[in-house]
N, C-alpha and C positions, 0 to 999 in steps of 0.2 A: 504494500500500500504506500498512496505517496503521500510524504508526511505535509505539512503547511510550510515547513522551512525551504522544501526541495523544490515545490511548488511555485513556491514566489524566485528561488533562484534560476529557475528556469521559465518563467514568462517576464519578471521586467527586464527591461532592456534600456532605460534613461542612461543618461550621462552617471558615470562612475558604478552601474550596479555590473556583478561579474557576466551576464549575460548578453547584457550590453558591450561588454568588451572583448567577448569574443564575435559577435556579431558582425561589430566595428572592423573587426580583422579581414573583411570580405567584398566583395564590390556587390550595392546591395542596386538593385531598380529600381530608379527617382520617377519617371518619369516613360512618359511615351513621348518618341519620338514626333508625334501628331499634334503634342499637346501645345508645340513652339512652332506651329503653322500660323500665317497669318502675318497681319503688319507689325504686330509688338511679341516678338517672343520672349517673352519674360515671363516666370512662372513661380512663385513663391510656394516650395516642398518642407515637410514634416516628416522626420526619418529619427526614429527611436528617442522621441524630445525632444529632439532637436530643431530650430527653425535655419532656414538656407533657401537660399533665390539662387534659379538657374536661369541663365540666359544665352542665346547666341547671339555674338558682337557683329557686326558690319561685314566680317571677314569669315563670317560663318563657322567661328570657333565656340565651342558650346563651355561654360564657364560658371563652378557652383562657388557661391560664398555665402561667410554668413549674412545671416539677413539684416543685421542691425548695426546701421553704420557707425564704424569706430571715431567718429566725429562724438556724436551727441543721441548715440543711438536710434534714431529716424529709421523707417522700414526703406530698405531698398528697394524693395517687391515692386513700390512706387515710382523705381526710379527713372532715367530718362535713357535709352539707348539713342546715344551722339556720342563725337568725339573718338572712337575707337573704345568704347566702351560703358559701361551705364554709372550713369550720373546723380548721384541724390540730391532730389528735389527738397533738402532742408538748405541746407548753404551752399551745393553745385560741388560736392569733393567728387572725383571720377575716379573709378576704378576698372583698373582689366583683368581679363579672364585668370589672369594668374593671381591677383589681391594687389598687385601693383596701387597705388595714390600718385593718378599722372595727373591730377590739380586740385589744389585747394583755393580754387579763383575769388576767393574774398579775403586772403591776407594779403599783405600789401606787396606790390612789385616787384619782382628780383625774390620772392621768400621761396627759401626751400626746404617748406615743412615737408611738402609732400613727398621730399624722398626719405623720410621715416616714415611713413606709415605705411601700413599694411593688413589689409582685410584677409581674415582668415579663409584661402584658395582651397579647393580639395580637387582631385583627378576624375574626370568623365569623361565618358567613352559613349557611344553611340554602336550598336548591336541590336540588326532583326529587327528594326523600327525602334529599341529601347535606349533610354540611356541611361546607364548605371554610372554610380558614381561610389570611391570609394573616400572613406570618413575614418579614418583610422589611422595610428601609428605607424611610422615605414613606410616602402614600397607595397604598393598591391600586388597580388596575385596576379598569375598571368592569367588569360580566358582558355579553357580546355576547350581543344576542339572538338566539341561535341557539335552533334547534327544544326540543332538550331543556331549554332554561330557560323557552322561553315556552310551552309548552305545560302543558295542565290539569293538577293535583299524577295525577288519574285516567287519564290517558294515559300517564302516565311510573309505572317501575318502576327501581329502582335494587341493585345486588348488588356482593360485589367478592368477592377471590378471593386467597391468599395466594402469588406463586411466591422460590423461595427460591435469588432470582442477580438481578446489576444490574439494575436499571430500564433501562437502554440498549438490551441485547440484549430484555429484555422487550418495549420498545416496537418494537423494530424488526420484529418478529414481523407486528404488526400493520400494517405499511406495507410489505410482500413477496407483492404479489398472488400471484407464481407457486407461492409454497408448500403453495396451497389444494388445487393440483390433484394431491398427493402428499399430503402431511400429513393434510388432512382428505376422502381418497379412500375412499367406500362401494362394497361390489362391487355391492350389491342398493340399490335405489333404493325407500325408503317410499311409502308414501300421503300424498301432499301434502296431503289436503285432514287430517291428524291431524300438521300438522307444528307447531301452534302452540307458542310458547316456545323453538323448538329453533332454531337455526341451522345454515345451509346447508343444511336438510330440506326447504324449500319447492321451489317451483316460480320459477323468473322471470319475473319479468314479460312480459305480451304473451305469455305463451306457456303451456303444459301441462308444458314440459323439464322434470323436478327438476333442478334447482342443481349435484344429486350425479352426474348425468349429465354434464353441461355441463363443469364439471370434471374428472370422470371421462375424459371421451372427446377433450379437446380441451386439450393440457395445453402450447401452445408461445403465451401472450398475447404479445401486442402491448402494451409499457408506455408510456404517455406522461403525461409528469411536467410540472406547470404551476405557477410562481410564481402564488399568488392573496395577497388582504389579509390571510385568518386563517394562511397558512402555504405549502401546499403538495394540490394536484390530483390524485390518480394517477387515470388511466383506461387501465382492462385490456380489450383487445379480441379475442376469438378468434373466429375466421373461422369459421361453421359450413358445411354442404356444401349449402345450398341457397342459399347466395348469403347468407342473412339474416348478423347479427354479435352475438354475445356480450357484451354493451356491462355494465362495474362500475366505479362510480364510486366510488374514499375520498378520505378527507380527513386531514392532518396538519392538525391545530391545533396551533400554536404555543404552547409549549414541549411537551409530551410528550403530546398526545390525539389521540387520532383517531375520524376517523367513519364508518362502515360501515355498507351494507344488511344488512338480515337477513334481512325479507323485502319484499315487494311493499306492504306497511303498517305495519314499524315498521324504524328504523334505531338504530343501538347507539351511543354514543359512550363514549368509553374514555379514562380514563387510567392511567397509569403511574406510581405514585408511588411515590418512594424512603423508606424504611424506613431501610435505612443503606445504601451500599454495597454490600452481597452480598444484601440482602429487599426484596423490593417488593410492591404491593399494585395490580393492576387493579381500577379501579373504573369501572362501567358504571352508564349510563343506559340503558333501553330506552324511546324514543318512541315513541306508535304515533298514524296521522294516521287509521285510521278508527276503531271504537268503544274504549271504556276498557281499560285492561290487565288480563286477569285478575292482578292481584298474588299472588291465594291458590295459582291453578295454577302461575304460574312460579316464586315461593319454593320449593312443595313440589318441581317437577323441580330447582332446582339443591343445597336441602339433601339431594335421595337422595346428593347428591358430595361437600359438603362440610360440614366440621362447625366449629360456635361452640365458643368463643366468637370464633376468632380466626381463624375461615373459610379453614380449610386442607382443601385436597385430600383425600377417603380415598383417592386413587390416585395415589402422588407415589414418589419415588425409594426410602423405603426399604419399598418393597413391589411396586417395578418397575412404578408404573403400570399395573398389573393387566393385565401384558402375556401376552399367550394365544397361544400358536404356530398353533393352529389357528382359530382366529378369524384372525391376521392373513394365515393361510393363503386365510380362506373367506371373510370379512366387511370386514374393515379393512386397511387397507393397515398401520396401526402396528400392530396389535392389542391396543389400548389402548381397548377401548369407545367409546362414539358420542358422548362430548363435547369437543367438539372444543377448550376452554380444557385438559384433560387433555392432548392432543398437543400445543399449544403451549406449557405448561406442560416435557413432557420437551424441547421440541426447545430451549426456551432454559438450563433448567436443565444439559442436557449438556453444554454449553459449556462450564460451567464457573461456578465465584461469580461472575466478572468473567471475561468473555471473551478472549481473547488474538488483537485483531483481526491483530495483525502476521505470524498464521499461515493464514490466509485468502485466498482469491481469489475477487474479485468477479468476476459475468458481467455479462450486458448486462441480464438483469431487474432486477439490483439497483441498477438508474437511482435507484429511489425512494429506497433508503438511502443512497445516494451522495448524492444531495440533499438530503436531511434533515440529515447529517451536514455537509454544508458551512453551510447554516444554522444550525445550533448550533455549530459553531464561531466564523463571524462573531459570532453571538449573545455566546458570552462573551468575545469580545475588545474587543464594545462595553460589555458590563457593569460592565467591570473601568476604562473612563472613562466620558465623560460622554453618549455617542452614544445616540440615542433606540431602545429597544427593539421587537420588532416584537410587535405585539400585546399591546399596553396601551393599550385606547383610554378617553380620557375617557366621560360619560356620552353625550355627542351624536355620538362615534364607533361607540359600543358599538349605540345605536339602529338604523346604518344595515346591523348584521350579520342573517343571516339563514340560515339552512340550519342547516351548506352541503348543497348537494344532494348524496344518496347514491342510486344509482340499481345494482337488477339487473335487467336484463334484457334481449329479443331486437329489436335494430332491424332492421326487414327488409329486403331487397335494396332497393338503391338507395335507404334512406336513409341519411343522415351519422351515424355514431354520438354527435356534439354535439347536432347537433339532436335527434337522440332522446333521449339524458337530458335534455336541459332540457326540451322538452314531458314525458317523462314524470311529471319534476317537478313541474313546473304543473298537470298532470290532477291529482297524487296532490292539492297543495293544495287545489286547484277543489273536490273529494270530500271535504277535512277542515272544519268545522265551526271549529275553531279556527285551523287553517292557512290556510282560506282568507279569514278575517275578518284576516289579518294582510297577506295576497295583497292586498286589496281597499285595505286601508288603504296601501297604496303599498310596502310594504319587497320590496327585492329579495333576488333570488335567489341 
């Protein structure tokens, strides 16, 4: 059982708490790329307590600082992009993307105050429409080449979504295979072949099943949980009745993402990032290994849910998740409509702001959080000395990453469910254009 001390060690994450500073040690996702469209791209972000305005300069260089000018404190957020850089609207000091002070235009002539000062810079990067930035001691981490970074900006599509309770229980949502087969349970099974954009609407793989079937009719997996380099393995296995086996593969990435099939040709990676405490923010890649992503269609399917500028839910707690007695009577198990970030959306925000694990009982499916959760605790009790963290690889570590594989679908009698995802793997690659010119080039799996 998890006690109150271990509990709070591992969901806050403010300035100076231990989870926070392992947190810190990682390039976390500020932002979408989309979000600095437009004629002022300036965007004032909240990342573990923290407050930070990001902006791109004239020269199209993307540049996070804090938000509160080291003048007189005045929000930047407001401030003015001119000059080669944005300008606080209190007394006009200007700062560039690196924290540089190129003017304090209201001391007097000749003064050079402005070559002391300096507004606290941090490193951002731009990835798959994202831009991550790193907020921590040191050098960052290099990016593992993993699918959703090496793949064409046109294969990948990027979204995030606002849920309003810890990032812990959020994430752990995502690494609870068993929850699919209740949580996101359809009575009636769509047309697969009109499931694009949607998750768990397809079919799996090697097979004609929908997903929502599979699920549906087979609801006791088999979980096995595997130490890998980026974190952590779950493969979910349910016994169908002709012998064949229900084989899904996810992935924990270390510290707080994961990677999931969606369908037979694109897989999701996700993470969880802390807002403060009680707000977080999923932020998803969708990869897809055979043609380009429609971006136009998937934007429009998920703004019919949620609204800018700050991509919150229109179906969230104070309107019940648009929960329908008879819908959950005839259609849905929650009766909460057919998107499924919506159901795991209430099922984390019930909980509570911050979960109260000390009143919980774990079973045997929740191998994976039980795992993940011993890992993050090692995690910050290395953080807090000098022990090497996992999953911070230099650039020539970062090269030999790849995936990791996320596989759904049917391995038939008397094959091994291992070997089936990893051939199936390797097919999907062989089939990508991009994937497979990476296959070829020698990186593994």
């Amino acid at each position: 059982m998890t006690t109150a001390e271990q509990n709070h060690l591992m969901t806050r994450v403010g300035p100076g708490t231990p989870a926070g500073a392992l947190l810190r040690r990682y390039w976390q996702p500020i932002a979408l790329a989309e979000e600095l469209d437009g004629p002022r791209p300036v965007k004032p972000v909240q990342l573990m307590g923290q407050h930070f305005v990001l902006f791109r300069d004239a020269q199209g260089r993307l540049g996070l600082l804090d938000r509160d000018c080291p003048h007189r404190g005045a929000d930047l957020a407001f401030g003015r992009l001119e000059d080669g850089g944005l300008r606080c609207t209190f007394h006009g000091w200007l700062f560039d993307v690196e924290g540089r002070c190129l003017q304090t235009p209201a001391e007097p002539e000749g003064s050079r105050m402005h070559r002391a000062i300096r507004q606290a810079a941090y490193p951002v990067v731009q990835r798959a429409g994202v831009v991550f930035a790193y907020v921590g001691p040191g050098a960052p981490p290099a990016f593992p080449d993993f699918d959703c970074f090496v793949a064409p900006d046109s294969h990948t599509f990027a979204f995030k979504g606002l849920f309003e309770c810890n990032w812990l229980q959020a994430l752990e949502v995502g690494i609870d295979p068993a929850h699919a087969s209740f949580l996101h349970r359809f009575f009636e099974d769509e047309d697969t072949s009109q499931s694009y954009g949607k998750q768990f609407r397809g079919a799996s793989a090697d097979s004609q099943m929908p997903i929502t079937q599979v699920l549906r009719e087979f609801v006791r997996p088999r979980i096995q949980v595997a130490p890998v380099d980026h974190g952590l393995r779950l493969t979910a296995l349910r016994d169908l009745p002709d012998g064949s086996t229900h084989v899904r593969v996810t992935n924990v990435v270390f510290p707080q993402a994961f990677v999931i099939p969606m369908s037979a040709e694109m897989t999701i990676s996700q993470w969880h990032v802390p807002v403060d405490d009680t707000h977080c923010y999923w932020v998803a890649i969708f990869t897809s290994f055979t043609g380009p992503v429609d971006k136009a269609q998937m934007r429009a399917q998920r703004l019919k849910l949620y609204e800018l500028p700050h991509y919150t839910s229109r179906l969230n707690k104070r309107n019940d998740y648009g929960y329908d007695a008879v819908q959950q009577h005839r259609q849905t198990y929650t009766g909460m409509g057919d998107d499924i970030n919506v159901h795991d959306q209430w099922a984390v925000e019930s909980q509570g702001a911050i979960q109260d694990r000390t009143r919980e009982h774990l079973g045997s499916t929740d191998i994976g959080i039980v795992a993940y959760r011993r890992l993050l605790v090692k995690a910050i009790e290395q953080a807090r000395g000098d022990a090497p963290l996992p999953m911070r690889p230099d650039a020539a570590q970062a090269a030999h990453f790849s995936g990791p594989p996320s596989i759904d679908g049917i391995a038939g009698p008397q094959v091994e469910p291992e070997r089936y995802w990893q051939q199936a793997d390797r097919e999907r690659r062989v089939g990508s254009d991009w994937a497979r010119a990476r296959l070829d080039g020698g990186a593994g799996a």
